[in-house]
C-alpha positions in Angstrom: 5.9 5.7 -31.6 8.2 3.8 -33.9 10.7 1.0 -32.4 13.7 2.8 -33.3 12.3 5.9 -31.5 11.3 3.8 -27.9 15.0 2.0 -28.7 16.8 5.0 -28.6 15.3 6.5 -26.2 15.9 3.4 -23.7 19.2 3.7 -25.1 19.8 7.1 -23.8 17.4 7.7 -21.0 17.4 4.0 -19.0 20.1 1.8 -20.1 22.9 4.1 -18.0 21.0 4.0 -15.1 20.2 0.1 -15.7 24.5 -0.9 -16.4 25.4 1.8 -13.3 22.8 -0.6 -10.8 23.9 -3.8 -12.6 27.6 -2.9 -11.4 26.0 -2.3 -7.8 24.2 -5.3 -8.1 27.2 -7.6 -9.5 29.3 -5.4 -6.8 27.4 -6.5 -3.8 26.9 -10.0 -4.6 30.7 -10.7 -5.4 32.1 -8.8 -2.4 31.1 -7.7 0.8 30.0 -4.1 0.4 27.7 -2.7 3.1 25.1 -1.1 1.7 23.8 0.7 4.9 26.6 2.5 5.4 26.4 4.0 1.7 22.9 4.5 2.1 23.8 6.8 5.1 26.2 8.5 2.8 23.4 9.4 0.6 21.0 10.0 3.1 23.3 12.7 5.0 25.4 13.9 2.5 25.1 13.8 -1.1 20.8 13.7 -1.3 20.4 17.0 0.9 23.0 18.7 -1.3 22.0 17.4 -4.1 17.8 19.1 -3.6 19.8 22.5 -2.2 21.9 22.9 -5.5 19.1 21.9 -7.6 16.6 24.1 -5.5 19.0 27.4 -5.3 20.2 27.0 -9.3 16.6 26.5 -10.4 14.2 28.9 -12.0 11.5 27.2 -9.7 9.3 29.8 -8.2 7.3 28.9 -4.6 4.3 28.7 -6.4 5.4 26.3 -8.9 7.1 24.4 -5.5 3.3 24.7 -3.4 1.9 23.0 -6.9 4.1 20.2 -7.1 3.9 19.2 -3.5 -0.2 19.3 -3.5 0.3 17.1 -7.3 2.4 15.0 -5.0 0.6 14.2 -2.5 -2.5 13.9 -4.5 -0.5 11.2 -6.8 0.3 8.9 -3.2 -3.4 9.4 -1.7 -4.5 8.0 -5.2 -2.4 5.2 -5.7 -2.7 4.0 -2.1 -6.7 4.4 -2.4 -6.4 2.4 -6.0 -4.0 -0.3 -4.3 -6.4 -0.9 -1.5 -9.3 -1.1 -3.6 -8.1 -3.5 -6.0 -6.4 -5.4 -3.2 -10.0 -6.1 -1.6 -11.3 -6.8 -4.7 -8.4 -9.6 -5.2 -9.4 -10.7 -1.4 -6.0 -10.2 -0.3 -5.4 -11.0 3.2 -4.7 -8.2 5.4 -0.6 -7.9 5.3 -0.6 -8.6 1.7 -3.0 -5.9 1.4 -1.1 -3.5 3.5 2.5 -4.6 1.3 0.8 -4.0 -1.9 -0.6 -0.2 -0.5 3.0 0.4 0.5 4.8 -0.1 -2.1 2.0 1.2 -5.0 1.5 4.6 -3.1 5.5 4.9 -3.1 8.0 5.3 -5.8 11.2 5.0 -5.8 11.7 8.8 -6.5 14.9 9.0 -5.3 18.1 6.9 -6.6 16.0 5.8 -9.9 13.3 8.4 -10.6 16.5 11.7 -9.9 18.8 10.4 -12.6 16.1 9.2 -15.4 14.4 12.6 -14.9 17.8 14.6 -15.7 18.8 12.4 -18.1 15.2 12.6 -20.2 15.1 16.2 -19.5 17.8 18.0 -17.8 18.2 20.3 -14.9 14.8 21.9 -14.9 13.2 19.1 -14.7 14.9 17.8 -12.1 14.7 20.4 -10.0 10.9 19.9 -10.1 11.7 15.9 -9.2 13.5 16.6 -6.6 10.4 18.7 -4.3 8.5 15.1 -5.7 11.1 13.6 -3.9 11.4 15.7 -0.9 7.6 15.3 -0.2 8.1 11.7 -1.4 10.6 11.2 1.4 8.3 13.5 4.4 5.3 10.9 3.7 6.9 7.8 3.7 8.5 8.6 6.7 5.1 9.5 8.3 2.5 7.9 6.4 4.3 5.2 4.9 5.8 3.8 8.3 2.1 4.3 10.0 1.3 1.9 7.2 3.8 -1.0 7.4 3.5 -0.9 11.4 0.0 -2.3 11.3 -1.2 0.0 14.2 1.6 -0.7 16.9 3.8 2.4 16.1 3.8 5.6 18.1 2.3 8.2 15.9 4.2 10.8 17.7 7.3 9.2 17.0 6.8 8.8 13.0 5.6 12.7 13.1 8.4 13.9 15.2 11.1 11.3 13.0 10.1 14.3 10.2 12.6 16.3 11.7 15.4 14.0 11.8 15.0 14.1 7.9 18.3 16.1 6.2 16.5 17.2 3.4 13.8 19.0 5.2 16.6 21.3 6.5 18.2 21.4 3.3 14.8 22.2 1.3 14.4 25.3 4.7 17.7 26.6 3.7 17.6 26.9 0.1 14.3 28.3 0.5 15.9 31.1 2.8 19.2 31.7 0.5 16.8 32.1 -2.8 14.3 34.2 -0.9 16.9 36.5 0.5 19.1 36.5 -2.4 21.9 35.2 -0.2 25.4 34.7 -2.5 27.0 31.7 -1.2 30.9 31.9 -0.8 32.7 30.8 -3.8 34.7 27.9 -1.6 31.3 26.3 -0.2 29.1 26.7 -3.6 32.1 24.3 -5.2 31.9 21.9 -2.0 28.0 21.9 -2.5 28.4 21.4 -6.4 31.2 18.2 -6.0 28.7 16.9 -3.7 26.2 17.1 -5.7 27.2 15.9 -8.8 28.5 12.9 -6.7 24.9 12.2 -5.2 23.1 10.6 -8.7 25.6 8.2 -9.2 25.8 7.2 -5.7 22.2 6.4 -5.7 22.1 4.1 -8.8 24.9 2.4 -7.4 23.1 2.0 -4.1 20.3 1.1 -6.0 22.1 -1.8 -7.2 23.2 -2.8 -4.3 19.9 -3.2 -2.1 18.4 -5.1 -4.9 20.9 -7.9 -3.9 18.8 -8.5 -1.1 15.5 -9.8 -3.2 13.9 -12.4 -1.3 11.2 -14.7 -3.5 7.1 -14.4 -2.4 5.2 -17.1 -2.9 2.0 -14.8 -2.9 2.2 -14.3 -7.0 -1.2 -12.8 -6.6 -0.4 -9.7 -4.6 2.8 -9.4 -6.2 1.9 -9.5 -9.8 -1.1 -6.8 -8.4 1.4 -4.8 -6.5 3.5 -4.5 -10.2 1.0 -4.0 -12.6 -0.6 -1.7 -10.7 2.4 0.8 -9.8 3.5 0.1 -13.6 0.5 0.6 -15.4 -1.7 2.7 -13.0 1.0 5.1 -12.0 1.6 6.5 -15.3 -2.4 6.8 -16.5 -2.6 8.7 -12.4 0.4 11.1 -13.2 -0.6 12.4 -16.4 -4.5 13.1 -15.7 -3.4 14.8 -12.5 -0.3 16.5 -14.2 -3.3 17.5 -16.4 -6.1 18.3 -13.5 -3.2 20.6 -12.0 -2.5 22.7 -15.5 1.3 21.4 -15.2 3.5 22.2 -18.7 7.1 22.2 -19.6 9.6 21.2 -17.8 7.1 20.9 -14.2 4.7 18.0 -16.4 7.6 16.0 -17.5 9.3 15.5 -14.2 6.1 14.8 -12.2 4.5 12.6 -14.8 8.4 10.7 -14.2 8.2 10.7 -10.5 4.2 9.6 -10.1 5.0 6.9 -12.5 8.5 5.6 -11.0 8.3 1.7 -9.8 8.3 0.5 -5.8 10.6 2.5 -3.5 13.7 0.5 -2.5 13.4 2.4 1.0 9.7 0.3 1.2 12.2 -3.0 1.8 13.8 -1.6 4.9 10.5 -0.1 6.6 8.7 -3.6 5.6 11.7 -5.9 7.3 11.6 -3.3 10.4 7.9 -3.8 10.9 7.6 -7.3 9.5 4.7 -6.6 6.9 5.7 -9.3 4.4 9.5 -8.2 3.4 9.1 -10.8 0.7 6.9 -9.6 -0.9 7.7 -6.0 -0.9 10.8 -6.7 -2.3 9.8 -8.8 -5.3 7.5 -6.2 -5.7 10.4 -3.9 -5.6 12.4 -6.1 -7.5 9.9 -6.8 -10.5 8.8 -3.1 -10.5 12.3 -2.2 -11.2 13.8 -5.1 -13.7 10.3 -4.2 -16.0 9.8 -0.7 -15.2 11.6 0.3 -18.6 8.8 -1.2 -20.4 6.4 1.9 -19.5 9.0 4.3 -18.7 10.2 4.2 -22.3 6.7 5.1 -24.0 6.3 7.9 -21.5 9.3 9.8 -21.5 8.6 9.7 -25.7 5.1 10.9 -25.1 6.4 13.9 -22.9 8.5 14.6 -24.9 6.1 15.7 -28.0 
């Protein structure tokens, strides 16, 4: 890989995404912007719509789907099993331990990994992302929150919060409409496109914004672990599964992404909620994110050869 090739591909590929969150980020520390109430935006509107289009354009087939969820959930079973290992091995006390799980078993799939996938590699790709993402989302909102509650939350409640998800529904529909061959009316398929197009920049914006509220962890132990290992790890993890699974094309390049995307901004909220060491999750988020082109780069350049 010569420099000119990893510049240019920065260039193309991350810098965007990087200047569109700077303006979040400069956004949401000069004025008073409230970031929730975007983040519901996304979450509602544009994200659902977003997967649907992708999912009912796509030349995805349910097979290649099934794959990509097991290659999914494979990925965050790994990571999480790697994080806590290492984490013992550094003696990290138990919330620090739990933090650094969190955030290395979860990526930040949606408002970073969505746009750097279809800018890399275009639609096809992304339409692969997005089921990463969509089974991304259903386990952090199970799993993940099981994790950061340290034993005092309701597992019925984090199973049953599954089905408050809009993108489950949206993912059920599409499904239906491509299995059916259902033709959507000309007047909604232009509301779902507008939408859609609207949702990527909306989440690096957002992205932007909720990295305004970095707080600074004086455990540079587990953060420094909790970076290097979502960084460096994640990458090595997606390609020999991507491998293990017989993924090619357009599926390997947009998993490979996702698995090796830095710590999920979403990670943040569930950590403040639960009070498993919110500063440390987001320097971890925070770090993961600011030096996360220096292995994104080299990989997007590898898949694409």
């Amino acid at each position: 890989m010569s420099f000119i090739e990893l510049f240019n591909t920065f260039a193309n590929n991350l810098l965007p995404i990087m200047l569109i969150a700077a303006a979040g980020y400069i956004l949401g520390k000069t004025l008073t912007v409230d970031s929730r109430t975007i983040g519901r935006m996304v979450f509602y509107i544009f994200s659902p719509l977003l997967v649907f289009n992708l999912m009912v354009t796509s030349r995805l087939n349910l097979q290649q789907a099934l794959t990509t969820i097991k290659y999914t959930a494979a990925v965050i079973a790994i990571m999480g099993g790697i994080a806590f290992i290492l984490g013992k091995l550094f003696r990290l006390e138990r919330s620090h331990l739990l933090a650094v799980v969190l955030t290395v078993a979860f990526g930040n799939t949606g408002n970073y990994g969505l746009p750097l996938v279809k800018f890399a590699f275009g639609d096809e790709a992304l339409a692969v992302a997005s089921i990463f993402y969509v089974t991304t989302t259903i386990l952090f909102n199970t799993v993940g929150v099981v994790i950061a509650s340290l034993g005092h939350l309701d597992l019925k409640s984090a199973i049953l919060g599954v089905f408050k998800l809009p993108i489950l529904y949206a993912v059920t529909v599409a499904l239906l409409v491509k299995g059916f061959g259902i033709e959507i009316p000309l007047p909604l398929s232009r509301t779902i496109e507008i939408a859609a197009n609207g949702a990527i920049p909306a989440m690096i914006i957002l992205l932007g914004l909720e990295l305004t509220r970095i707080e600074w962890s004086h455990s540079l132990r587990a953060t420094g672990l909790g970076v290097a290992a979502k960084l460096l790890i994640g990458p090595l993890v997606g390609l020999f599964l991507a491998s293990l699974f017989g993924l090619q094309g357009h599926t390997r390049q947009g998993s490979a992404i996702e698995a090796a995307m830095p710590a999920a901004v979403a990670t943040t909220v569930v950590a403040t909620e639960y009070k498993l060491e919110p500063s440390l999750v987001t320097a971890i988020v925070f770090f993961g994110t600011v030096l996360s082109p220096l292995t994104l780069t080299p990989l997007i350049v590898f898949l694409t050869r």
